[in-house]
PDBQT receptor file of N, H, CA, C and O in Angstrom, charges set to zero:
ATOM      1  N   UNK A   1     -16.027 127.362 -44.302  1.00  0.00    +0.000 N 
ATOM      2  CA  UNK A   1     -16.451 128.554 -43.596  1.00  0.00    +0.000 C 
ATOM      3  C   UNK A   1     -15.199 129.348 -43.242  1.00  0.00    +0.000 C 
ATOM      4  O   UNK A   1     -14.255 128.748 -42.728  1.00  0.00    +0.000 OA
ATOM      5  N   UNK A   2     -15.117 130.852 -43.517  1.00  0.00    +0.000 N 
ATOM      6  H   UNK A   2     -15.884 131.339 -43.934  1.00  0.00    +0.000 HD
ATOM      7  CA  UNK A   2     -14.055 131.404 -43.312  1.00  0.00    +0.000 C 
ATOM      8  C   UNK A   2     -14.219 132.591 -42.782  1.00  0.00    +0.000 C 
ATOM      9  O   UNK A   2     -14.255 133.597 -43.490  1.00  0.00    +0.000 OA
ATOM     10  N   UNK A   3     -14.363 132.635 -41.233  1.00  0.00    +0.000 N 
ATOM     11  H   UNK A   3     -14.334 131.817 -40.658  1.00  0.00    +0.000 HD
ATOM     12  CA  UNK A   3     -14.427 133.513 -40.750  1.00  0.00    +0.000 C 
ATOM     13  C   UNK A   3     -12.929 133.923 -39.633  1.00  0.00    +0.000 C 
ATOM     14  O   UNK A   3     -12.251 133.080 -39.046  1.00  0.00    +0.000 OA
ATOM     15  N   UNK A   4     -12.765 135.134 -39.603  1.00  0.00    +0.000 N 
ATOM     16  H   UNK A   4     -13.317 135.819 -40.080  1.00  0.00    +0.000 HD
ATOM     17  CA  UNK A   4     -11.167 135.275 -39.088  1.00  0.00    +0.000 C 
ATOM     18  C   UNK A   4     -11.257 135.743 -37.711  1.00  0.00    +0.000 C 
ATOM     19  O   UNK A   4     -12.013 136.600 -37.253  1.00  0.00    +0.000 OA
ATOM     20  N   UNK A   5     -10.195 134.912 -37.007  1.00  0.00    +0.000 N 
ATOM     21  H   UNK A   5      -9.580 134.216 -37.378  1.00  0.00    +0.000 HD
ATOM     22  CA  UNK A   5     -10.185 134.713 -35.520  1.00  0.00    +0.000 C 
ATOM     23  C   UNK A   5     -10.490 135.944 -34.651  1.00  0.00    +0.000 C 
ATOM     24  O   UNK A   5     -11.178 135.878 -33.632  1.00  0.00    +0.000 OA
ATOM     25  N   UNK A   6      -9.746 137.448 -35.281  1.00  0.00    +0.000 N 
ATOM     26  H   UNK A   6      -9.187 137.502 -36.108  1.00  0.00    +0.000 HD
ATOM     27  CA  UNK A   6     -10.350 138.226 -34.980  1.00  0.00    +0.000 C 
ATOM     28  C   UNK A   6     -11.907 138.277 -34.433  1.00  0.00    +0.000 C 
ATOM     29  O   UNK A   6     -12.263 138.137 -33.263  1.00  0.00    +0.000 OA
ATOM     30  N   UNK A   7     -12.679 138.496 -35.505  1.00  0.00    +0.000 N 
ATOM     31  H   UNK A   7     -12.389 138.609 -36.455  1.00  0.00    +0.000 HD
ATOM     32  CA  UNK A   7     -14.029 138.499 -36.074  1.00  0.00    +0.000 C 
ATOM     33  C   UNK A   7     -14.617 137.247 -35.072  1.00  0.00    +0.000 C 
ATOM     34  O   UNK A   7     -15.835 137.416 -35.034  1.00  0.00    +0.000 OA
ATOM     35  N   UNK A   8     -14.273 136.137 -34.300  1.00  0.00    +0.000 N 
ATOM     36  H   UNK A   8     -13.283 135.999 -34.331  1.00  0.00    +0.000 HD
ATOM     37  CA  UNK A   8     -14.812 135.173 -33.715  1.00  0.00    +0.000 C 
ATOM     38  C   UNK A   8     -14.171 135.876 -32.087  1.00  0.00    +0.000 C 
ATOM     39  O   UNK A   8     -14.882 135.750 -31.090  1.00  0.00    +0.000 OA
ATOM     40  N   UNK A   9     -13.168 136.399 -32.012  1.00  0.00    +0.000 N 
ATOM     41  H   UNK A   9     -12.590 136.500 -32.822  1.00  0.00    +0.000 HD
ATOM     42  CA  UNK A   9     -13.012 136.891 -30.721  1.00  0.00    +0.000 C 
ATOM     43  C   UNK A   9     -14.249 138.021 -30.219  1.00  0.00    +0.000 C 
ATOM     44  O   UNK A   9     -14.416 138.053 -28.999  1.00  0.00    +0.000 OA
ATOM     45  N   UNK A  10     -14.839 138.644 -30.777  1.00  0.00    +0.000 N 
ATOM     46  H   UNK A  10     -14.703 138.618 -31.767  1.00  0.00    +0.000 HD
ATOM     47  CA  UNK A  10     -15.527 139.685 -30.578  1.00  0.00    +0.000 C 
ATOM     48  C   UNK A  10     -16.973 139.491 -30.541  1.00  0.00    +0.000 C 
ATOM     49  O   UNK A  10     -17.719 140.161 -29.826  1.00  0.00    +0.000 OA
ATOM     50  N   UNK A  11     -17.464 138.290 -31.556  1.00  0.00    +0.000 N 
ATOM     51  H   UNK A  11     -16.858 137.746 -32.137  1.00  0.00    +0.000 HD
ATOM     52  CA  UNK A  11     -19.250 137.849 -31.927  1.00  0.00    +0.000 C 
ATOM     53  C   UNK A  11     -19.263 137.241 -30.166  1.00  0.00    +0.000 C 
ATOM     54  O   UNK A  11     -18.421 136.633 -29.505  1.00  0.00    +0.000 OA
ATOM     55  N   UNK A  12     -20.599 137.736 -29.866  1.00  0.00    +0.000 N 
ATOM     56  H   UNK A  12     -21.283 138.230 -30.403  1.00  0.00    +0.000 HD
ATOM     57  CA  UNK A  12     -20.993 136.733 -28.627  1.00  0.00    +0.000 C 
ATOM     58  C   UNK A  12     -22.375 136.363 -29.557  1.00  0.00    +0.000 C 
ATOM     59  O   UNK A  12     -22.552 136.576 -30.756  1.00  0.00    +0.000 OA
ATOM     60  N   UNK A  13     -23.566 135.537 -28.262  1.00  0.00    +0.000 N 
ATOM     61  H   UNK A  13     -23.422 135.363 -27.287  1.00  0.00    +0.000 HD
ATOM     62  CA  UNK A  13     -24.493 135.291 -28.615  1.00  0.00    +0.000 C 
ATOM     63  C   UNK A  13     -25.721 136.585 -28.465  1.00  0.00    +0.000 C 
ATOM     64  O   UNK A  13     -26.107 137.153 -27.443  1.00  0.00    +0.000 OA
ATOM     65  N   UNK A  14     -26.131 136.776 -29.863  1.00  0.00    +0.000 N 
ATOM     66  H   UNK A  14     -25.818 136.315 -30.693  1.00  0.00    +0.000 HD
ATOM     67  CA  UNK A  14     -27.352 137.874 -29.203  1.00  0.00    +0.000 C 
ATOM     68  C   UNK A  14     -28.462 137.478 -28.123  1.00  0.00    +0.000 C 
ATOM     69  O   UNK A  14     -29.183 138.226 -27.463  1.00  0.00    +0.000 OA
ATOM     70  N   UNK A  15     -28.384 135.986 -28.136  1.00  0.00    +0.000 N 
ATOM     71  H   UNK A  15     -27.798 135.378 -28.672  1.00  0.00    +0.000 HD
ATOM     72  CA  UNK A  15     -29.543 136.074 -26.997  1.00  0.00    +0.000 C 
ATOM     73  C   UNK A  15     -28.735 136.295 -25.038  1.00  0.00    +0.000 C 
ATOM     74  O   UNK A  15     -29.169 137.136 -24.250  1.00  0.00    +0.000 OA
ATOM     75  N   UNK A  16     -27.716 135.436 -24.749  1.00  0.00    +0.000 N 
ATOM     76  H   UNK A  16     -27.363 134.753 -25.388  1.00  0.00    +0.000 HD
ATOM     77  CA  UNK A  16     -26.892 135.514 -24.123  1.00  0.00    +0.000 C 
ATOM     78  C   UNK A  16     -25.986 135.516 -23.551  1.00  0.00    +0.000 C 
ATOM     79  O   UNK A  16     -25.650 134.994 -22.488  1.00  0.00    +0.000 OA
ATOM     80  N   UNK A  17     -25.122 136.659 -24.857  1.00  0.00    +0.000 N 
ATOM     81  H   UNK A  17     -25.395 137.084 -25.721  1.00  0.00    +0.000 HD
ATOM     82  CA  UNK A  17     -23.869 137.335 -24.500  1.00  0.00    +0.000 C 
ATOM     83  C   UNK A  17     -22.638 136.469 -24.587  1.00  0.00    +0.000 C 
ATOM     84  O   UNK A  17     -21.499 136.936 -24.609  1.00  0.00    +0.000 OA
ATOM     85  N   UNK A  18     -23.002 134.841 -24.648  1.00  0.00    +0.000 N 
ATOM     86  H   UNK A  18     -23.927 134.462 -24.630  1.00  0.00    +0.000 HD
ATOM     87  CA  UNK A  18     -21.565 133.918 -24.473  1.00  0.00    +0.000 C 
ATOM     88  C   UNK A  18     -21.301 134.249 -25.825  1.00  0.00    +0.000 C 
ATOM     89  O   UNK A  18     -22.068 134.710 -26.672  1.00  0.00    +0.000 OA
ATOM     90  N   UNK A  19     -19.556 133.809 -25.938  1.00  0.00    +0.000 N 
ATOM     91  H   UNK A  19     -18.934 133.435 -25.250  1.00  0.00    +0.000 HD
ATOM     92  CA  UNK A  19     -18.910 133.318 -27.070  1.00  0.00    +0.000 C 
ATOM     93  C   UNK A  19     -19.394 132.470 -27.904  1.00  0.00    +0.000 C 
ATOM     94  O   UNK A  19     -20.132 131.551 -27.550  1.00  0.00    +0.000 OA
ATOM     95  N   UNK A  20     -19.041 132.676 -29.080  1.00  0.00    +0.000 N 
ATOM     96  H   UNK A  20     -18.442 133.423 -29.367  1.00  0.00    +0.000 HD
ATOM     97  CA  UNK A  20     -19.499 131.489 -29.717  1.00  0.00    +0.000 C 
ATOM     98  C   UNK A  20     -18.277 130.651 -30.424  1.00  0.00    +0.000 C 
ATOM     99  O   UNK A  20     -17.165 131.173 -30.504  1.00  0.00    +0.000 OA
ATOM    100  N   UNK A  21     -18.535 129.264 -30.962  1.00  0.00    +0.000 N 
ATOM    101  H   UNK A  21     -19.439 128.840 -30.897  1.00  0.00    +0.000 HD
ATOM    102  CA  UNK A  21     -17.342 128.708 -31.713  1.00  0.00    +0.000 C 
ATOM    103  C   UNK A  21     -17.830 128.050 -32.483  1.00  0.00    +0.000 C 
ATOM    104  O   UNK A  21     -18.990 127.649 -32.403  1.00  0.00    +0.000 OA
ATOM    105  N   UNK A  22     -16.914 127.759 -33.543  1.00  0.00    +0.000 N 
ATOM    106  H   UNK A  22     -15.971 128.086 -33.608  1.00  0.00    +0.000 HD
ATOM    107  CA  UNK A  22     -17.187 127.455 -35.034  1.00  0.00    +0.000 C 
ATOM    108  C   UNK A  22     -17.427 126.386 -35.035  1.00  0.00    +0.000 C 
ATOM    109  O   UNK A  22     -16.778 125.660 -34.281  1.00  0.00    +0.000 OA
ATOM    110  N   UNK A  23     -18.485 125.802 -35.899  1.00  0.00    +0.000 N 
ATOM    111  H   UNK A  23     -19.012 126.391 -36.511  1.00  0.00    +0.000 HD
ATOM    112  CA  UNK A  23     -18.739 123.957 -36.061  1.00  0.00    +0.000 C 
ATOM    113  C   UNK A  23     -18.570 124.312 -37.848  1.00  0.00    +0.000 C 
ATOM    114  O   UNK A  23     -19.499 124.623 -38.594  1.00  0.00    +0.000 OA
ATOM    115  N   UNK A  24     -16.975 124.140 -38.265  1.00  0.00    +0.000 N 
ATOM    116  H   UNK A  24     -16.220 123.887 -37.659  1.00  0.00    +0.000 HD
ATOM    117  CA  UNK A  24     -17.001 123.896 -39.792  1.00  0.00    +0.000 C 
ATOM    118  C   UNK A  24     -18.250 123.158 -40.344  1.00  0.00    +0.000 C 
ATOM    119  O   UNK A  24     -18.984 123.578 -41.239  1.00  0.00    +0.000 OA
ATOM    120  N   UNK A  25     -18.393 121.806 -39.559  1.00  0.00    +0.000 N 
ATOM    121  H   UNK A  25     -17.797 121.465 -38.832  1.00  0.00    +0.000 HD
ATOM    122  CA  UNK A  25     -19.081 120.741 -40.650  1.00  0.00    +0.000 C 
ATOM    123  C   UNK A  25     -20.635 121.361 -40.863  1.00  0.00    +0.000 C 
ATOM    124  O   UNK A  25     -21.298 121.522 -41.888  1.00  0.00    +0.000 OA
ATOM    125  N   UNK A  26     -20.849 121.567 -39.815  1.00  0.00    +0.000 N 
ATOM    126  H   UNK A  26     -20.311 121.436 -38.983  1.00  0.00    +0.000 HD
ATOM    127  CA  UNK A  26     -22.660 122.088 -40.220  1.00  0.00    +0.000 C 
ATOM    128  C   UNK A  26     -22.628 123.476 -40.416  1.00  0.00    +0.000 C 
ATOM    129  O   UNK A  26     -23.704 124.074 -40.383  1.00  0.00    +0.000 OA
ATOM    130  N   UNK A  27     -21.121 124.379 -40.705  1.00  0.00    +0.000 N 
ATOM    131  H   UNK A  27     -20.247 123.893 -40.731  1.00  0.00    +0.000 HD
ATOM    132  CA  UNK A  27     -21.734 125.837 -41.098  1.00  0.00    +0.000 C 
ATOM    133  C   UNK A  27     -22.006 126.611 -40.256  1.00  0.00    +0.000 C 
ATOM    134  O   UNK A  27     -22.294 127.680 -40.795  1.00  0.00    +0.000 OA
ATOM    135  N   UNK A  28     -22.132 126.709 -38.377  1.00  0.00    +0.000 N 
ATOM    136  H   UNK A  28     -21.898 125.841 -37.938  1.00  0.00    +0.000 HD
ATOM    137  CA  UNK A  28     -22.724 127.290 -37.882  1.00  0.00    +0.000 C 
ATOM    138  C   UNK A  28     -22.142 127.914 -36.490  1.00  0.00    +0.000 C 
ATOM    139  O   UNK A  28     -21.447 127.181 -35.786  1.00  0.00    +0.000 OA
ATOM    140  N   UNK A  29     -22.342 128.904 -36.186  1.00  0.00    +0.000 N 
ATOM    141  H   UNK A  29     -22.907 129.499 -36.758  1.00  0.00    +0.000 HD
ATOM    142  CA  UNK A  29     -21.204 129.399 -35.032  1.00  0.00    +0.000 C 
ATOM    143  C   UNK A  29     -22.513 128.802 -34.041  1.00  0.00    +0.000 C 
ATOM    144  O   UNK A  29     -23.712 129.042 -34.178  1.00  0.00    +0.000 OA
ATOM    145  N   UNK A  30     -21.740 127.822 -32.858  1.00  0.00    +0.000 N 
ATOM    146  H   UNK A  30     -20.765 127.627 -32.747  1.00  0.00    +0.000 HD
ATOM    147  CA  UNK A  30     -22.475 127.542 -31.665  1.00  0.00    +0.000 C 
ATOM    148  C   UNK A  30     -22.001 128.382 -30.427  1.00  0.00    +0.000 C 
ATOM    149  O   UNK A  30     -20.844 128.613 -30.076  1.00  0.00    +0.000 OA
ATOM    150  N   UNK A  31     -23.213 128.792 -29.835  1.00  0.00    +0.000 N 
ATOM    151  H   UNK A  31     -24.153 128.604 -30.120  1.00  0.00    +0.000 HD
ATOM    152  CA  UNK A  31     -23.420 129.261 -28.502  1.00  0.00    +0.000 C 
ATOM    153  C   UNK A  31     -22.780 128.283 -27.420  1.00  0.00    +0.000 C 
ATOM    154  O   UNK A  31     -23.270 127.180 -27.177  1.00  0.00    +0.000 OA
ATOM    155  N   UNK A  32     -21.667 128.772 -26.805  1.00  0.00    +0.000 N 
ATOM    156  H   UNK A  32     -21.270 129.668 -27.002  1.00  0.00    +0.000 HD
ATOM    157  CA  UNK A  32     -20.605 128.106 -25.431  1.00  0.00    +0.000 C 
ATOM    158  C   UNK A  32     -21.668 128.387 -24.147  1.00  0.00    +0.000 C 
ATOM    159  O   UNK A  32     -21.293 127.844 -23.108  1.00  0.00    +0.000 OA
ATOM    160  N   UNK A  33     -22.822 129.078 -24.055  1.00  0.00    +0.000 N 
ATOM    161  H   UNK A  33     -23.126 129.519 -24.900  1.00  0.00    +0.000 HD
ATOM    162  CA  UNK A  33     -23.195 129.565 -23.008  1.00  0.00    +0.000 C 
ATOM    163  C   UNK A  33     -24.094 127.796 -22.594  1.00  0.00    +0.000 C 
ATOM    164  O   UNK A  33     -24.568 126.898 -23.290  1.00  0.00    +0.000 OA
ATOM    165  N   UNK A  34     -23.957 128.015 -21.240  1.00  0.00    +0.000 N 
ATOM    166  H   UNK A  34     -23.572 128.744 -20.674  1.00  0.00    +0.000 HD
ATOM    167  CA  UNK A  34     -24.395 126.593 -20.908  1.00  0.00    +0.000 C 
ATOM    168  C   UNK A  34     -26.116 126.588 -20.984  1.00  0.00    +0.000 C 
ATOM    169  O   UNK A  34     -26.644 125.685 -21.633  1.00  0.00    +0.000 OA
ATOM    170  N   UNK A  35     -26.778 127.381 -20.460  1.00  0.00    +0.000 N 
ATOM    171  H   UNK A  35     -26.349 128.115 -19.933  1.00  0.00    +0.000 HD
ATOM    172  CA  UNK A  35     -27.870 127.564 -20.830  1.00  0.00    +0.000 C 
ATOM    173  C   UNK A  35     -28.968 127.585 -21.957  1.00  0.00    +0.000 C 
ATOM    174  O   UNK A  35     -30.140 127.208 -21.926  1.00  0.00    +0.000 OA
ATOM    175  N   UNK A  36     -28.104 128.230 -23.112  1.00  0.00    +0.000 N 
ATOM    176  H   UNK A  36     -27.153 128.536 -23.137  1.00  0.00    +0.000 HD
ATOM    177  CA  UNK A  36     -28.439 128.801 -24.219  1.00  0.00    +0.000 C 
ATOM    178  C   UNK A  36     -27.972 127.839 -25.405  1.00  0.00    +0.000 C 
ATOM    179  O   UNK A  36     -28.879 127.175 -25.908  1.00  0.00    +0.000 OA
ATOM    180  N   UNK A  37     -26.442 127.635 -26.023  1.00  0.00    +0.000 N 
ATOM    181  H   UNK A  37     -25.705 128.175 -25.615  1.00  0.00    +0.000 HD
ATOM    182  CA  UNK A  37     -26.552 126.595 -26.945  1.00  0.00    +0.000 C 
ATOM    183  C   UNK A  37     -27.136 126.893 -27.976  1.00  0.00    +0.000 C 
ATOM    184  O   UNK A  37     -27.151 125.858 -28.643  1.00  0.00    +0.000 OA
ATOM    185  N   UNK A  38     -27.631 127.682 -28.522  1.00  0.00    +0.000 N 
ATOM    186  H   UNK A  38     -27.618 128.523 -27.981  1.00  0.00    +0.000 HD
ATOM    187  CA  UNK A  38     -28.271 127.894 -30.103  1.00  0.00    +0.000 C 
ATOM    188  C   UNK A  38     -27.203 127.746 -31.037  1.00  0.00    +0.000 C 
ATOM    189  O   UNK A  38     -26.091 128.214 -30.791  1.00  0.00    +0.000 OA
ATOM    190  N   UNK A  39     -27.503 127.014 -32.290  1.00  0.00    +0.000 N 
ATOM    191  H   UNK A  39     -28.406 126.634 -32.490  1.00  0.00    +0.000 HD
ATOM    192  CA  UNK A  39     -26.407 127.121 -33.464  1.00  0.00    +0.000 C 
ATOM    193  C   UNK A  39     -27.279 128.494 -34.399  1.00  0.00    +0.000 C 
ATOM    194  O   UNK A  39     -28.446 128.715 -34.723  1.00  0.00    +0.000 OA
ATOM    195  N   UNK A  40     -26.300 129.006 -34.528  1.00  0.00    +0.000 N 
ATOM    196  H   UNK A  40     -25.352 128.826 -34.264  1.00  0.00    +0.000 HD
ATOM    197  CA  UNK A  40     -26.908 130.262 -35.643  1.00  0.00    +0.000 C 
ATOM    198  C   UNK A  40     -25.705 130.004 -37.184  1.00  0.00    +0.000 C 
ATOM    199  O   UNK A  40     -24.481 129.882 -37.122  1.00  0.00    +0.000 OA
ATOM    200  N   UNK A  41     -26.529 129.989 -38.371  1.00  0.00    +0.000 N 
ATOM    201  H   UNK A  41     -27.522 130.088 -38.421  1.00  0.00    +0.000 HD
ATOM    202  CA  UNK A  41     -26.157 129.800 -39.480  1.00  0.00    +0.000 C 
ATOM    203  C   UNK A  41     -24.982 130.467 -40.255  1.00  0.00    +0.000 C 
ATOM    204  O   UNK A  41     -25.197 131.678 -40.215  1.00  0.00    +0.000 OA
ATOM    205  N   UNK A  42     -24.141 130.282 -40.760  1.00  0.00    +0.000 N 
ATOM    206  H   UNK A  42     -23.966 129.298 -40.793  1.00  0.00    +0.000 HD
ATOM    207  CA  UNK A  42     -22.898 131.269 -41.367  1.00  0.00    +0.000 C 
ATOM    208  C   UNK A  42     -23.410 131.235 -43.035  1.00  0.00    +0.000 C 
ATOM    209  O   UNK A  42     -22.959 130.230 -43.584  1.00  0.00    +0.000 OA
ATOM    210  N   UNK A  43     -23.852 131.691 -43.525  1.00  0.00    +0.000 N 
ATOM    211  H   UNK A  43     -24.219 132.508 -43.079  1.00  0.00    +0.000 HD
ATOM    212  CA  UNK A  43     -24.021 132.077 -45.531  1.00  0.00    +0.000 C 
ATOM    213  C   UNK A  43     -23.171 132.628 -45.508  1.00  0.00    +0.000 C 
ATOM    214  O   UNK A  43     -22.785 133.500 -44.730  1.00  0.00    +0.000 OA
ATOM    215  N   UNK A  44     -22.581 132.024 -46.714  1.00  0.00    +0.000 N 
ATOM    216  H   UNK A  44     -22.894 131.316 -47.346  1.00  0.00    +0.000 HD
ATOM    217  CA  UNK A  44     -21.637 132.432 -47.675  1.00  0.00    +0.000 C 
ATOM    218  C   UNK A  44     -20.493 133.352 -47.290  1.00  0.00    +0.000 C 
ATOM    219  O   UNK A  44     -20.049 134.360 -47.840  1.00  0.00    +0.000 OA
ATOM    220  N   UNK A  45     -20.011 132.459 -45.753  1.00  0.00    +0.000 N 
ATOM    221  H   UNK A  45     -20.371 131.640 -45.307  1.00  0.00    +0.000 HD
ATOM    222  CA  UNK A  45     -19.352 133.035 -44.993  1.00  0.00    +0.000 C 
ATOM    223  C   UNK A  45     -19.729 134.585 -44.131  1.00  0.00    +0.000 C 
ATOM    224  O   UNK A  45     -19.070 135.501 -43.641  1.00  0.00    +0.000 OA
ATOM    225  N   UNK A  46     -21.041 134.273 -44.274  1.00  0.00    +0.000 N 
ATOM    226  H   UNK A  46     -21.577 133.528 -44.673  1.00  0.00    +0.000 HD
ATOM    227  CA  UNK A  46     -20.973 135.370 -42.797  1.00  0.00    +0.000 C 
ATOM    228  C   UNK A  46     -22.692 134.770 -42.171  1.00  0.00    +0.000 C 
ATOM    229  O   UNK A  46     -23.743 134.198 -42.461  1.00  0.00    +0.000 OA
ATOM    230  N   UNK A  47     -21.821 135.519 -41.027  1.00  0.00    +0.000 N 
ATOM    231  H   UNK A  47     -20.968 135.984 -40.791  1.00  0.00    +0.000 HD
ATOM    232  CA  UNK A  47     -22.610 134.868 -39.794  1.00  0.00    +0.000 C 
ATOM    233  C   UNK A  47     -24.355 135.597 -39.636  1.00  0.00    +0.000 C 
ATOM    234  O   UNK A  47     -24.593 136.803 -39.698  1.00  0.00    +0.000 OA
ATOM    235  N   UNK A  48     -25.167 134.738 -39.472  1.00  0.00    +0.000 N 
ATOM    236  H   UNK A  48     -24.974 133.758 -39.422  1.00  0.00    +0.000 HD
ATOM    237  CA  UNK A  48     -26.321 135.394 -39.476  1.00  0.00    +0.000 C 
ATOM    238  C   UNK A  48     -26.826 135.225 -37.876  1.00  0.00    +0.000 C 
ATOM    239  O   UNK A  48     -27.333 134.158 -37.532  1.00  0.00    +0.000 OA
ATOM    240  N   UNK A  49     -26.718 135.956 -37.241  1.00  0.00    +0.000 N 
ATOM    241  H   UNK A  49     -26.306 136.823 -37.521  1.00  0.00    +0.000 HD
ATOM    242  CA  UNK A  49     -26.891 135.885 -35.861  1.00  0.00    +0.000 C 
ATOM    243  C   UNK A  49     -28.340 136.826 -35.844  1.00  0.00    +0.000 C 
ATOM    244  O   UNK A  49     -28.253 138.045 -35.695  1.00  0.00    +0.000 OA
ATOM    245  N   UNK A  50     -29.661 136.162 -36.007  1.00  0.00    +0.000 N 
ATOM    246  H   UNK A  50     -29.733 135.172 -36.128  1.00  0.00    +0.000 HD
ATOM    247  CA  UNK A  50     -30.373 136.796 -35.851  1.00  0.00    +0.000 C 
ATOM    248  C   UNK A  50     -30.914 135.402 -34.461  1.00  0.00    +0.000 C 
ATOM    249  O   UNK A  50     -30.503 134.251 -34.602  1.00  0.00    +0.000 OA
ATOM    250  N   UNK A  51     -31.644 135.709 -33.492  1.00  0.00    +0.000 N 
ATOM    251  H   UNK A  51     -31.978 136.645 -33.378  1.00  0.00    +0.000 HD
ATOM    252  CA  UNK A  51     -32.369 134.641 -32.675  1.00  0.00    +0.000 C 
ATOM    253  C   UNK A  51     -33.617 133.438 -33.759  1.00  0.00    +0.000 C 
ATOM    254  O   UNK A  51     -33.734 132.214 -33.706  1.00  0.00    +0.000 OA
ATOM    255  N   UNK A  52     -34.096 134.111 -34.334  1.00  0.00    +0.000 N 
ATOM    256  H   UNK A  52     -34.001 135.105 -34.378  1.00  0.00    +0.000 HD
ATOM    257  CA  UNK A  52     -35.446 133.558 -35.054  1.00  0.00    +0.000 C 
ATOM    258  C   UNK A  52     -34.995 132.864 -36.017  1.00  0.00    +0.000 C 
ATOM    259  O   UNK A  52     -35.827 132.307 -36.734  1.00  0.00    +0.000 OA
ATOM    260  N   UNK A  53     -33.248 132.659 -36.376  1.00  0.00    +0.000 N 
ATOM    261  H   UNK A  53     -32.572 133.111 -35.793  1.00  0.00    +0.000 HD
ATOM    262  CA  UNK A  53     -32.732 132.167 -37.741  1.00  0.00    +0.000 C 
ATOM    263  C   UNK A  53     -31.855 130.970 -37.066  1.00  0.00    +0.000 C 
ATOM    264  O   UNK A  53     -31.191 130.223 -37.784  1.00  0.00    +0.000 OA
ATOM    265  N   UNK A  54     -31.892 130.800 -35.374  1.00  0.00    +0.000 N 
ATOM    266  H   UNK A  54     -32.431 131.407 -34.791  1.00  0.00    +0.000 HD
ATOM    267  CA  UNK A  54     -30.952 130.103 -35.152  1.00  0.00    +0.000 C 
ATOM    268  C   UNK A  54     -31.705 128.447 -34.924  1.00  0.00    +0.000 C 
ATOM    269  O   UNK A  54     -32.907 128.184 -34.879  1.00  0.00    +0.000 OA
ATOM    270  N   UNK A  55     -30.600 127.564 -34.814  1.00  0.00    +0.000 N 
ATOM    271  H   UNK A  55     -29.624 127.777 -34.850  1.00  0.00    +0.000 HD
ATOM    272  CA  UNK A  55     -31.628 126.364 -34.490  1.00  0.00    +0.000 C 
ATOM    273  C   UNK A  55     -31.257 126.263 -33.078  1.00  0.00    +0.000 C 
ATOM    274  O   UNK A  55     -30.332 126.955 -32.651  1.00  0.00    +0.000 OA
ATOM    275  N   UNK A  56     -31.909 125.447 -32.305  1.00  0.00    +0.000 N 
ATOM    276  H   UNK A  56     -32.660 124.886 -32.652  1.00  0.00    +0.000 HD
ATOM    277  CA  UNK A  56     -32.304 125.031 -31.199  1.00  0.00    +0.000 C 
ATOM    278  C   UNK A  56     -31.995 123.723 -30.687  1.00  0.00    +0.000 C 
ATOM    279  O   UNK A  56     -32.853 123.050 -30.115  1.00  0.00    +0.000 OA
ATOM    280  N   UNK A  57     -30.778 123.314 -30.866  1.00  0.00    +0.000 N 
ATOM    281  H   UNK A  57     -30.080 123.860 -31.330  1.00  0.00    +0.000 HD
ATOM    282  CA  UNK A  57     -29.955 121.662 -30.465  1.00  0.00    +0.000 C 
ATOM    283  C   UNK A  57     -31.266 121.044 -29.268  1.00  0.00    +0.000 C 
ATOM    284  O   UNK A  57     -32.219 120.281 -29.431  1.00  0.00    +0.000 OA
ATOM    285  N   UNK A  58     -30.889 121.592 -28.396  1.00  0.00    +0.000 N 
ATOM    286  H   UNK A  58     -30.116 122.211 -28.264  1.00  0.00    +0.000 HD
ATOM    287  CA  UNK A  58     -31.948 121.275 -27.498  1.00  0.00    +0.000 C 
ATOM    288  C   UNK A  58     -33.365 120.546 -27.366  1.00  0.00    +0.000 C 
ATOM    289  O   UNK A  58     -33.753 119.533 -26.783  1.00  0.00    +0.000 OA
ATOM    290  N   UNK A  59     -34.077 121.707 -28.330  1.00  0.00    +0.000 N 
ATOM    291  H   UNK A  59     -33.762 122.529 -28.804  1.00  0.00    +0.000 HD
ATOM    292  CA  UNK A  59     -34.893 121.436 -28.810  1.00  0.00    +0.000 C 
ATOM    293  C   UNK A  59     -35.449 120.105 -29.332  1.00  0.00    +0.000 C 
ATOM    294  O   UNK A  59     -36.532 119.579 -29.075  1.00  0.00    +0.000 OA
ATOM    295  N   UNK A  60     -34.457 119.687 -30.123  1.00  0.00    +0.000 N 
ATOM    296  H   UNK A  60     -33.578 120.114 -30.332  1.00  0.00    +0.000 HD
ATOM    297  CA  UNK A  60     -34.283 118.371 -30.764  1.00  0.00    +0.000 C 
ATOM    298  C   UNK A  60     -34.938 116.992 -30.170  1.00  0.00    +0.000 C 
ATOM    299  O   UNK A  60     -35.690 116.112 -30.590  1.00  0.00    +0.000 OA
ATOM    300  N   UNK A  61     -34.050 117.370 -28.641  1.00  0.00    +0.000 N 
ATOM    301  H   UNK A  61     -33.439 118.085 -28.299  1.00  0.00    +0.000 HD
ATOM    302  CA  UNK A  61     -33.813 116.354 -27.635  1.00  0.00    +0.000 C 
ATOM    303  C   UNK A  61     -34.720 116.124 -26.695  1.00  0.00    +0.000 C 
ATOM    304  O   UNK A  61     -34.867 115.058 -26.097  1.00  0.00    +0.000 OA
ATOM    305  N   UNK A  62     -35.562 117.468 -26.496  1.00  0.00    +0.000 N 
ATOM    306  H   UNK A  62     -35.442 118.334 -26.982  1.00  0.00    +0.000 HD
ATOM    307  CA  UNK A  62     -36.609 117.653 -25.909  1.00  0.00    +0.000 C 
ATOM    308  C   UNK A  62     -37.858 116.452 -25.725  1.00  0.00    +0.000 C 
ATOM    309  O   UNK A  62     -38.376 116.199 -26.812  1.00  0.00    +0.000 OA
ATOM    310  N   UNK A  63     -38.331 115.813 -24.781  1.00  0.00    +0.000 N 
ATOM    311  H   UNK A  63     -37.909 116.019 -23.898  1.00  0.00    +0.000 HD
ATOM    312  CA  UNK A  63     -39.824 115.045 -25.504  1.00  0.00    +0.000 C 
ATOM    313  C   UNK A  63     -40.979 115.729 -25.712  1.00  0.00    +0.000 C 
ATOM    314  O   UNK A  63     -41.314 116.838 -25.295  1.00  0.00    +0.000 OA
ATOM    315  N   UNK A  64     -41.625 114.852 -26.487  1.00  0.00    +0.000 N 
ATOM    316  H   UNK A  64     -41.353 113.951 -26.825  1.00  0.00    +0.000 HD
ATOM    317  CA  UNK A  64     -42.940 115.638 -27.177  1.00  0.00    +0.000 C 
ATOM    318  C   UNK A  64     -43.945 115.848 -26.344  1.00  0.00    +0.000 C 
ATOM    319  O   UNK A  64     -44.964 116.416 -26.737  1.00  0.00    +0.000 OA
TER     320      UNK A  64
């Protein structure tokens, strides 16, 4: 994944506003916001920060 430090200083999260930071291994810029936490997907080196495209760590962990 090659996105330039620039370009990572400036992306926040569209849902809320935190920074985000890079997880090379799974591809995906994660949400720093303590609340929020969404991983949103990077293709073919660029970032797809839509809400409805991101996954939901959380979620995961959640019970049924």
């Amino acid at each position: 994944m090659k996105i330039d430090d620039w370009l990572l200083d400036i992306l926040a999260c569209p849902k809320c506003h935190s920074p985000l930071r890079p997880d090379d291994a799974a591809s995906e810029l994660v949400c720093t916001g303590a609340d929020c936490g969404l991983a949103y997907p990077v293709r073919d080196d660029i970032p797809v920060l839509l809400i409805d495209e991101a996954r939901d760590p959380a979620a995961r962990d959640a019970p049924e």
